[in-house]
C-alpha positions as CSV (number, residue, x, y, z in Angstrom):
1,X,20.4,-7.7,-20.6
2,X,18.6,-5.4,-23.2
3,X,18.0,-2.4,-21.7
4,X,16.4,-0.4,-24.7
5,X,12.8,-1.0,-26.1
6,X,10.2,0.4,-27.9
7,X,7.8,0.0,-24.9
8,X,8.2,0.0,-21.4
9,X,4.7,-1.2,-19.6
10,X,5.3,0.0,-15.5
11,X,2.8,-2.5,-13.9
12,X,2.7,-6.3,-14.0
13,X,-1.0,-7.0,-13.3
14,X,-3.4,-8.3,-15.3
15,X,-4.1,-4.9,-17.6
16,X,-0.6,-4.3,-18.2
17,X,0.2,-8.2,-18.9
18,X,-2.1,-7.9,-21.6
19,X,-0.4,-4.2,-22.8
20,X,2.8,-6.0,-22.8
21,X,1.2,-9.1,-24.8
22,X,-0.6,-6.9,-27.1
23,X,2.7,-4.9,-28.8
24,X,5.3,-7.8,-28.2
25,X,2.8,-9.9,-30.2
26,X,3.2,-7.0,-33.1
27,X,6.7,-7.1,-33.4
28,X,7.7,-4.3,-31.4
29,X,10.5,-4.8,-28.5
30,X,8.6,-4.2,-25.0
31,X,9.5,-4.5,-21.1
32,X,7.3,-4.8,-18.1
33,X,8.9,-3.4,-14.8
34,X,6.7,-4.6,-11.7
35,X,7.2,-3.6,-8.5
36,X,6.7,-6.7,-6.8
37,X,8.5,-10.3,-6.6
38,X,5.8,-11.7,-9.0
39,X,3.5,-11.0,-11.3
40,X,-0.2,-10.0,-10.3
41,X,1.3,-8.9,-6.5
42,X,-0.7,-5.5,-6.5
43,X,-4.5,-4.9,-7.2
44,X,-5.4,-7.9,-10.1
45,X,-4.4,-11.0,-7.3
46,X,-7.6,-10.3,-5.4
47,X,-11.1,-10.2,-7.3
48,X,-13.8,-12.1,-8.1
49,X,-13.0,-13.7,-11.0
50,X,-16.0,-13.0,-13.5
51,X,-16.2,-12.4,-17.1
52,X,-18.3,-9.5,-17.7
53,X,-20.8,-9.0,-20.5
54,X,-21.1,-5.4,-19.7
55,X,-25.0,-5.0,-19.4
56,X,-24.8,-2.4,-16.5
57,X,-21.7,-0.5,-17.6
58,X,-22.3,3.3,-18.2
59,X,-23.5,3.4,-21.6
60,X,-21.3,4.8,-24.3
61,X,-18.4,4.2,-21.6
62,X,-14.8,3.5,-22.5
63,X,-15.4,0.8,-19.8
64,X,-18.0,-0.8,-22.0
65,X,-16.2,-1.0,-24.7
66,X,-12.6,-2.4,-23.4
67,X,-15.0,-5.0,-21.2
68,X,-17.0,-6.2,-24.5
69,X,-13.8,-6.0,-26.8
70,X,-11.9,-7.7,-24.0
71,X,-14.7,-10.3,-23.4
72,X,-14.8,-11.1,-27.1
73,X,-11.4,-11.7,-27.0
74,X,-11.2,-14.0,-24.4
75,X,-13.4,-16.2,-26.0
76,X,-11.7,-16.3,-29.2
77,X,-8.1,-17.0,-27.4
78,X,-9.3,-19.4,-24.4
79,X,-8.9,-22.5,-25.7
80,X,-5.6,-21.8,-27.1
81,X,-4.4,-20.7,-24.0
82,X,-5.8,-23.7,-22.1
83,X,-7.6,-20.9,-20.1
84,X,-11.2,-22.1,-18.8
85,X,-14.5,-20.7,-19.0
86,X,-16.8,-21.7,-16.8
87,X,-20.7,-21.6,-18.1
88,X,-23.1,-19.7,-15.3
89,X,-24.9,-16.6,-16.1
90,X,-26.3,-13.9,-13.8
91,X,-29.0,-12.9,-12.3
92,X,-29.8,-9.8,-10.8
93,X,-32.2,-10.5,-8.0
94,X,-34.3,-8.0,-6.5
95,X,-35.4,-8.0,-2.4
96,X,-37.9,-5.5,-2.3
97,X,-40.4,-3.9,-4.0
98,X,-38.5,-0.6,-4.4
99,X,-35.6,-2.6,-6.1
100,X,-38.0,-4.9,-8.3
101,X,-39.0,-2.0,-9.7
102,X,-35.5,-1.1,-10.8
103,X,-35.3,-4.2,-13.2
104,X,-37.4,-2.7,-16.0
105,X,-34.5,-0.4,-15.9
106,X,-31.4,-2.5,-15.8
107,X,-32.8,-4.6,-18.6
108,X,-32.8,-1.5,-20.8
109,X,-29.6,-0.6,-20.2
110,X,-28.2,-4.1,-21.3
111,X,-30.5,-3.9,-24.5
112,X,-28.7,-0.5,-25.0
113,X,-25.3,-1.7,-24.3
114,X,-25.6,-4.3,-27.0
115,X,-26.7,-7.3,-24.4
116,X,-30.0,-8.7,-26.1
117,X,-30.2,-12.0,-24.3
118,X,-30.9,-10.3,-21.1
119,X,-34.5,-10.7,-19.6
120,X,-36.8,-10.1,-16.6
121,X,-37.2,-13.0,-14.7
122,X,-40.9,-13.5,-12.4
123,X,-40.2,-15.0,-8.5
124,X,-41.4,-18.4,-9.6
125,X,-38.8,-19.2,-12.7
126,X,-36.0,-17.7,-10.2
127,X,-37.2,-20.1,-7.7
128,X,-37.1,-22.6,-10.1
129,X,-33.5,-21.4,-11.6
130,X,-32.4,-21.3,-8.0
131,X,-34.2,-23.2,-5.6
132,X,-32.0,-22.9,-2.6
133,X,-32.3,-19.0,-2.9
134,X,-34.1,-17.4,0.0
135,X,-38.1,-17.1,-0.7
136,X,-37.8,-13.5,0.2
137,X,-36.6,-12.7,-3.6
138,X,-39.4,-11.1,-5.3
139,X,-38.0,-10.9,-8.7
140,X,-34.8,-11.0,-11.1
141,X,-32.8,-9.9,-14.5
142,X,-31.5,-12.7,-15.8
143,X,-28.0,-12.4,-18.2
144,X,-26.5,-15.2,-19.9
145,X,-23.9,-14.7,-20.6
146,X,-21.9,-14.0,-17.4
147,X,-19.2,-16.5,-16.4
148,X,-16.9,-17.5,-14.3
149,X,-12.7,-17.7,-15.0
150,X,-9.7,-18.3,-12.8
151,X,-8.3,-14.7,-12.5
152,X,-4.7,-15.6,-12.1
153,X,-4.2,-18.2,-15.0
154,X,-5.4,-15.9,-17.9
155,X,-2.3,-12.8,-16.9
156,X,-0.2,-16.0,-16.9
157,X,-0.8,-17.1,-19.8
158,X,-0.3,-13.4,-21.4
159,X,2.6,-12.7,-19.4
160,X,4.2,-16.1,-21.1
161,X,2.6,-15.4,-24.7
162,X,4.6,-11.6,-24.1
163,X,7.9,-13.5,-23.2
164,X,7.7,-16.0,-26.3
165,X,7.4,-13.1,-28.7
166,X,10.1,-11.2,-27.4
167,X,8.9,-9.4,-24.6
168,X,11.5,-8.4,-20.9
169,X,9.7,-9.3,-17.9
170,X,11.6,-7.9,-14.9
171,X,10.8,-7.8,-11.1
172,X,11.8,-6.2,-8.2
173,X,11.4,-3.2,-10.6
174,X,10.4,-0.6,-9.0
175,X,10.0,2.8,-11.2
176,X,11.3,5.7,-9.2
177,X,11.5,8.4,-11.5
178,X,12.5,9.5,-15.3
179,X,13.4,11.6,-17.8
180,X,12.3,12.1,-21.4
181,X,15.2,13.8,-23.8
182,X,15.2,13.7,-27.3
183,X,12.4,11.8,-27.5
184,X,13.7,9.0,-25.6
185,X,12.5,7.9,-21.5
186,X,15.0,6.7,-19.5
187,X,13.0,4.9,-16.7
188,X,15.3,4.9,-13.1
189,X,14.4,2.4,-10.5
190,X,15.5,-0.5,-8.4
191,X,16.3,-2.3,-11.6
192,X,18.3,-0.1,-13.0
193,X,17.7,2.6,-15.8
194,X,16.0,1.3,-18.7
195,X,15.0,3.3,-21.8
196,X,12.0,3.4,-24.1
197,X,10.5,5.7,-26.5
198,X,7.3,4.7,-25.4
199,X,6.3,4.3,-22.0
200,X,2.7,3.1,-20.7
201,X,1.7,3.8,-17.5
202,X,-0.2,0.9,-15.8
203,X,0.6,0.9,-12.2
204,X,-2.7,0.0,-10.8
205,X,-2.8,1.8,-7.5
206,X,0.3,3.4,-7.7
207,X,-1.0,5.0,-11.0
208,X,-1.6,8.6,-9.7
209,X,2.2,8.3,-8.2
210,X,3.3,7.0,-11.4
211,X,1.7,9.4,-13.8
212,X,3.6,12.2,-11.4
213,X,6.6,10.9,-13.7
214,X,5.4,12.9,-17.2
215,X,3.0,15.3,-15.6
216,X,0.6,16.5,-12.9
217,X,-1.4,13.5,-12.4
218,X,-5.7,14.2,-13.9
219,X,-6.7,11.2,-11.6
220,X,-5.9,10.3,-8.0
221,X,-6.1,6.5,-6.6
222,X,-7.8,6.0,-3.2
223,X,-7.5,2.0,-3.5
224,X,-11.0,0.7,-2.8
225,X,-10.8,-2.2,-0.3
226,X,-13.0,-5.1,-1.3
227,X,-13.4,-8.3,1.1
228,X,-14.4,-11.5,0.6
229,X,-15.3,-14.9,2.3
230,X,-15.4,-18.1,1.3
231,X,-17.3,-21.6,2.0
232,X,-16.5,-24.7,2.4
233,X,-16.7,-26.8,-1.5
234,X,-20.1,-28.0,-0.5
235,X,-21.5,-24.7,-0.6
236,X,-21.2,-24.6,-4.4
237,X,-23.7,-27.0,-4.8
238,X,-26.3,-24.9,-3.7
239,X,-26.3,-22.1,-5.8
240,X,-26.0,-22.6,-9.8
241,X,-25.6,-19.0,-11.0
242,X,-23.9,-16.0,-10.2
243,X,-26.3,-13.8,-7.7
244,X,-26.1,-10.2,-8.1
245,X,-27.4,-7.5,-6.5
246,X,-28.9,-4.8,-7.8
247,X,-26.7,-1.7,-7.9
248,X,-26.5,1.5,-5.6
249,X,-25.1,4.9,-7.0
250,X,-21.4,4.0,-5.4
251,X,-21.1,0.4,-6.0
252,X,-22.4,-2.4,-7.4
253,X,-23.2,-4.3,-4.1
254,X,-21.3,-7.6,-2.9
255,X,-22.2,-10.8,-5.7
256,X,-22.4,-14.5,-4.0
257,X,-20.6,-16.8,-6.8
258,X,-19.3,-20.3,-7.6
259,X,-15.2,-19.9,-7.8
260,X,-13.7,-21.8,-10.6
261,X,-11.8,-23.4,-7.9
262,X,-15.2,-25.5,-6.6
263,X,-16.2,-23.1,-3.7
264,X,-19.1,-20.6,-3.0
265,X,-17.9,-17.0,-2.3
266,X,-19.5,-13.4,-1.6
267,X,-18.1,-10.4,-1.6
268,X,-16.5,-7.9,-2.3
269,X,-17.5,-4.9,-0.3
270,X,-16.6,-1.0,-1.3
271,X,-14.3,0.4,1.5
272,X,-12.2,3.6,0.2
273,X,-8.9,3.5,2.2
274,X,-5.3,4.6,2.2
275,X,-3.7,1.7,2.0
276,X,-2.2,1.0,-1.2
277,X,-0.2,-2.6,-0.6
278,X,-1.9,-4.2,1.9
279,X,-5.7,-5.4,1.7
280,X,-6.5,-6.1,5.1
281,X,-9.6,-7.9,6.7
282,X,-11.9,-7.2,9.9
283,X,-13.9,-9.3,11.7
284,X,-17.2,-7.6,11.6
285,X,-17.0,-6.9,8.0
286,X,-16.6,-10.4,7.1
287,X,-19.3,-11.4,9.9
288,X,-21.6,-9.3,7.9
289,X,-20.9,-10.9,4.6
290,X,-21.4,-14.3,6.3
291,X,-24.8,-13.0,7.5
292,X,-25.6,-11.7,4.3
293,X,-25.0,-14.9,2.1
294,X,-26.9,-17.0,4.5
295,X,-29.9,-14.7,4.0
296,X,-29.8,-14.9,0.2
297,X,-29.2,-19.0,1.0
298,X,-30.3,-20.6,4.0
299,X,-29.3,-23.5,3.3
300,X,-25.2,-22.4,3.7
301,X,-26.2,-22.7,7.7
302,X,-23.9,-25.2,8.7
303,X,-21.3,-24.8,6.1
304,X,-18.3,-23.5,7.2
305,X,-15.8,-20.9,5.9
306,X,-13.0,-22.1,3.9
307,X,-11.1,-18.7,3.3
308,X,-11.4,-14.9,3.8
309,X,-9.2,-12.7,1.6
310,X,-9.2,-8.9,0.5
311,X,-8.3,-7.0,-2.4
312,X,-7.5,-3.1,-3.5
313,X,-9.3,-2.1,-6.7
314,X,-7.7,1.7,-8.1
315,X,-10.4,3.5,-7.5
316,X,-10.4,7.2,-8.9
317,X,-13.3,10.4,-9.0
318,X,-14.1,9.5,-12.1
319,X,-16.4,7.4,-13.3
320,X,-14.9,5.9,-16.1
321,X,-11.3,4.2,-17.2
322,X,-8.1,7.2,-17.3
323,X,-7.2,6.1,-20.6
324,X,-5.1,8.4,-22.9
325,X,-2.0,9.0,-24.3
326,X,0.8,12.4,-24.2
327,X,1.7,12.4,-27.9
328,X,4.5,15.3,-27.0
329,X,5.6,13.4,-23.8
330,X,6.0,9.5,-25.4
331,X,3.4,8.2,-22.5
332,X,0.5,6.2,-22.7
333,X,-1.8,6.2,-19.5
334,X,-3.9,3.4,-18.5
335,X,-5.7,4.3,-14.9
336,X,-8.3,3.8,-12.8
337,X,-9.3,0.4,-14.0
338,X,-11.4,-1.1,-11.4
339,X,-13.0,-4.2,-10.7
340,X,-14.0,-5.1,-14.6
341,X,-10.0,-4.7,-15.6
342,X,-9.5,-8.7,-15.3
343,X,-12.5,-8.8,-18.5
344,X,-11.6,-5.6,-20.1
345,X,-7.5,-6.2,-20.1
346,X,-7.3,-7.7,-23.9
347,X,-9.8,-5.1,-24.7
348,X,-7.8,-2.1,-22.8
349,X,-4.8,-3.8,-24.9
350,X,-6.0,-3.3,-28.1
351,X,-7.1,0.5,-27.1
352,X,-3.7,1.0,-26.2
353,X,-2.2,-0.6,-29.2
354,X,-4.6,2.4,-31.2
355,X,-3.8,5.2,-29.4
356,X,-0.1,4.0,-29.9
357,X,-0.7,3.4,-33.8
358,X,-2.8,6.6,-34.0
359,X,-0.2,8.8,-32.1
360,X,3.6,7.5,-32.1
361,X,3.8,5.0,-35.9
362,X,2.4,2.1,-36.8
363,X,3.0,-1.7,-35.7
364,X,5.4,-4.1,-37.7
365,X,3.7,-7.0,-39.3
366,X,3.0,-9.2,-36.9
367,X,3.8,-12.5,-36.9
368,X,2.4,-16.2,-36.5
369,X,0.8,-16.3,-33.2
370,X,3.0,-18.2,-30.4
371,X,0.3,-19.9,-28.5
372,X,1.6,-20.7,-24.7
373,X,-1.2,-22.8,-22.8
374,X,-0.6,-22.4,-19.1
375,X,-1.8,-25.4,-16.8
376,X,-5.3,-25.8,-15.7
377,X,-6.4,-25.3,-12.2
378,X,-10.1,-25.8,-12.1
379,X,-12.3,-27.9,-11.0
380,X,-14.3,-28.2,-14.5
381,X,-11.1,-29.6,-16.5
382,X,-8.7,-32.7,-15.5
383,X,-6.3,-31.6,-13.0
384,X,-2.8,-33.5,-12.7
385,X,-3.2,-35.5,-8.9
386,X,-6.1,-37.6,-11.5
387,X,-2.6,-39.2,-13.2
388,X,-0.7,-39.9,-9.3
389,X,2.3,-38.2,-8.4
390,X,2.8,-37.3,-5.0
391,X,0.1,-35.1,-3.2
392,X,1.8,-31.9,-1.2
393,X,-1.7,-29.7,-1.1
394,X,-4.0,-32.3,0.2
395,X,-6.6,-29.7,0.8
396,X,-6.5,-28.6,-2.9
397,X,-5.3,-31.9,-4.6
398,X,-1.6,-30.3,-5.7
399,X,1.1,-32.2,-6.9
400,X,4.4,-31.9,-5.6
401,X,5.0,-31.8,-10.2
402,X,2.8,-28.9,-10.1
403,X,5.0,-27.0,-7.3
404,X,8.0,-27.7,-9.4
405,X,6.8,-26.9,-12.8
406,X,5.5,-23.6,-11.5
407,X,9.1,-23.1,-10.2
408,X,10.9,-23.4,-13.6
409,X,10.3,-22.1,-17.1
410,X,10.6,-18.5,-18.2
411,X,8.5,-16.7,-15.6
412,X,9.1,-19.0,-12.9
413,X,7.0,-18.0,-9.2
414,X,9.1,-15.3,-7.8
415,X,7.7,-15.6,-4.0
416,X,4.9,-18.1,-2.4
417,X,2.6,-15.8,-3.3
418,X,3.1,-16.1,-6.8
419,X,3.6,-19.8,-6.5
420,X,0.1,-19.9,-4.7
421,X,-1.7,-18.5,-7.3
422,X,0.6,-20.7,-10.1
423,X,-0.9,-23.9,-8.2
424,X,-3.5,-23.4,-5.7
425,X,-1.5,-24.8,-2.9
426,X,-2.0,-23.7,0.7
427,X,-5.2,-22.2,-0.6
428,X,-7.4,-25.0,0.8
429,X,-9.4,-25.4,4.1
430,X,-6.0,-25.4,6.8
431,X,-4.8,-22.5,4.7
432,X,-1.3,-24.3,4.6
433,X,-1.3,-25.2,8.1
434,X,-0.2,-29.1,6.9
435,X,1.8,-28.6,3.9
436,X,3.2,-24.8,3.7
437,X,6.7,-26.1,5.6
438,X,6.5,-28.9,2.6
439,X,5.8,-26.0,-0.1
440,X,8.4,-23.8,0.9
441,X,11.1,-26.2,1.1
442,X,10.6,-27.1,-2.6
443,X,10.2,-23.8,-3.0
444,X,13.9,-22.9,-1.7
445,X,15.4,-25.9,-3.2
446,X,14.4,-25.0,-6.8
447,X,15.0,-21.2,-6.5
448,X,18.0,-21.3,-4.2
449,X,19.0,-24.9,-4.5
450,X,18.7,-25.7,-0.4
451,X,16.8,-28.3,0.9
């Protein structure tokens, strides 16, 4: 295998899927080196799935911009890419009189940031834009153009865009340590050394340890844990937009939203921990989320719980994306990149890809654009079990093609994690309780041929 490259991306989630897109797609030689069995095993397989407009992002931010360059992007690509886009908006919704009078406010800010669609909204219209809302809700700020994706098919699709221009995916790839000499890294790890003039440092939360590699790390992770519940596929009937709240100093608050997969799902909450693999749930927590949804919608009394999950977002102490490169070092770093990475990723890309220009040469030519459309899994587009084929995921309506398919190709599933988030199986309402013995022996006959 080649083990010399132009670019060496450390970090196989959604940011650094797009890095790795980004400078295979203009010609240069490139490597990702994950950690993890799969793709998206760390901080992107756990979020909440919205495109972002960027109306409350801290003006003049680096965050703003990657999210609105990243969101323009998407747009312009989706299609290609088979990747879906789900029509919603937002709306900021105010219970009380103290945070009604904060809406004034927000809607400046979007004005500011470029957002001119957004508007206040009087209790009757949200009433009549959401009439399963609670009548408590005094007031809102509504934005347009907010949506909802699938977060795990749009890395996909760059991770197999990077691979048909070129690019080295590896896994189980661990970077331990390195050295730079004569203007060259040579990356050590659990893969084995690879070398790279340029390396890019997007390790999600293992980015403070990572940076530790080229120099004293300006930023440290404390993962932020974020959890999430989700009803029953009936629930998503009863709400038609995404509801937000409006925003403390620390956090933006936990957002009840339609999934792309049919469901209805709040979350996430702000919990710094230690942690940096492992998002864990508790009880209480997601008893209070329960509680919290069913105030904003009575109606969801009834409806039960289909899933709970939790994800670790790289939180640093600052407020903005660690984004900058070492021109005497050959290092690119990309930290801290929070819960708007999964909009912001094409954008962060293209920052990348100037810093790079700017600092270390310019990009070959590109070439034509290899366009890799990955398989839809949402609920808004057809979805194979509509043609037959035999049903393993009765829950979620997957094909025992699907299972396979995910299992084959250039970046096939590396664990059932990965083959989870490939297909949507065992994500249903028994949470593989009837079909995860079914899954996993496919799963061992196509990666280790036993049945």
């Amino acid at each position: 295998m080649q083990r010399s490259f132009d670019i060496a991306v450390i970090g196989g989630g959604v940011v650094g899927l797009a890095i790795l897109r980004r400078f295979a797609m203009a010609g240069l030689s490139a490597v990702l080196l994950e950690r993890g069995a799969d793709i998206l095993s760390g901080a992107s397989k756990g979020n909440s799935a919205l495109l972002h407009t960027g109306f409350d992002a801290p003006a003049g931010s680096l965050e703003l911009a990657c999210m609105q360059a990243g969101y323009a992007e998407y747009i312009a690509i989706r299609d290609r890419l088979n990747l879906p886009l789900v029509k919603s908006s937002a709306l900021v919704v105010a219970w009380s009189e103290e945070e009604g009078s904060k809406l004034g406010g927000i809607v400046a800010k979007a004005h500011a940031n470029g957002v001119a669609d957004v508007r206040h909204v009087a209790r009757e219209e949200l009433l009549r834009i959401e009439p399963q809302l609670s009548p408590a809700a005094k007031a809102a700020v509504l934005v347009p153009g907010e949506h909802i994706i699938d977060a795990w098919s749009a890395p996909l699709a760059y991770a197999h865009q990077a691979l048909a221009h070129g690019a080295v995916i590896l896994r189980h790839a661990e970077v331990t340590g390195g050295e730079f000499v004569n203007g060259v890294w040579t990356l050590a790890g659990k893969a084995g050394p690879v070398t790279a003039r340029v390396v890019i440092n997007a390790a999600g939360n293992f980015g403070d340890l990572v940076e530790a590699i080229a120099r004293p790390s300006p930023f440290t992770i404390t993962p932020r844990r974020g959890q999430f519940v989700v009803f029953d596929k009936p629930a998503s009937q009863l709400v038609h937009t995404i509801i937000l709240p409006v925003p403390a100093e620390r956090t933006k608050g936990v957002v009840l939203f339609r999934t792309a997969f049919g469901n209805l799902a709040i979350g996430p909450t702000a919990e710094d921990v230690t942690e940096r693999e492992v998002a864990a749930t508790d009880t209480a927590t997601l008893e209070k989320l329960k509680s919290r949804a069913l105030e904003m919608v009575p109606a969801l009394q009834g409806i039960g719980v289909n899933a709970i999950y939790a994800g670790l977002r790289p939180a640093t102490e600052h407020k903005d994306y660690v984004i900058e490169a070492l021109p005497g070092r050959g290092w690119i770093t990309v930290g801290g990149i929070r819960s708007t990475g999964l909009t912001a990723s094409l954008g962060i890309a293209q920052h990348a890809a100037g810093l790079y220009v700017t600092h270390f040469g310019a990009l070959p030519n590109p070439v034509e654009p290899i366009w890799t459309p990955v398989p839809n899994l949402t609920e808004v587009r057809p979805r194979p079990y509509m043609q037959g084929g035999e049903i393993v995921c009765h829950c979620e309506w997957v094909t025992r093609g699907e299972i396979e398919r995910a299992l084959e190709g250039p970046l096939p599933a590396g664990d059932l994690g990965g083959l989870k988030r490939r297909t949507r199986a065992m994500m249903g309402r028994c949470q593989g309780f009837n079909c995860s013995a079914h899954v996993e022996a496919i799963f061992r006959e196509k990666i280790h041929g036993a049945a």
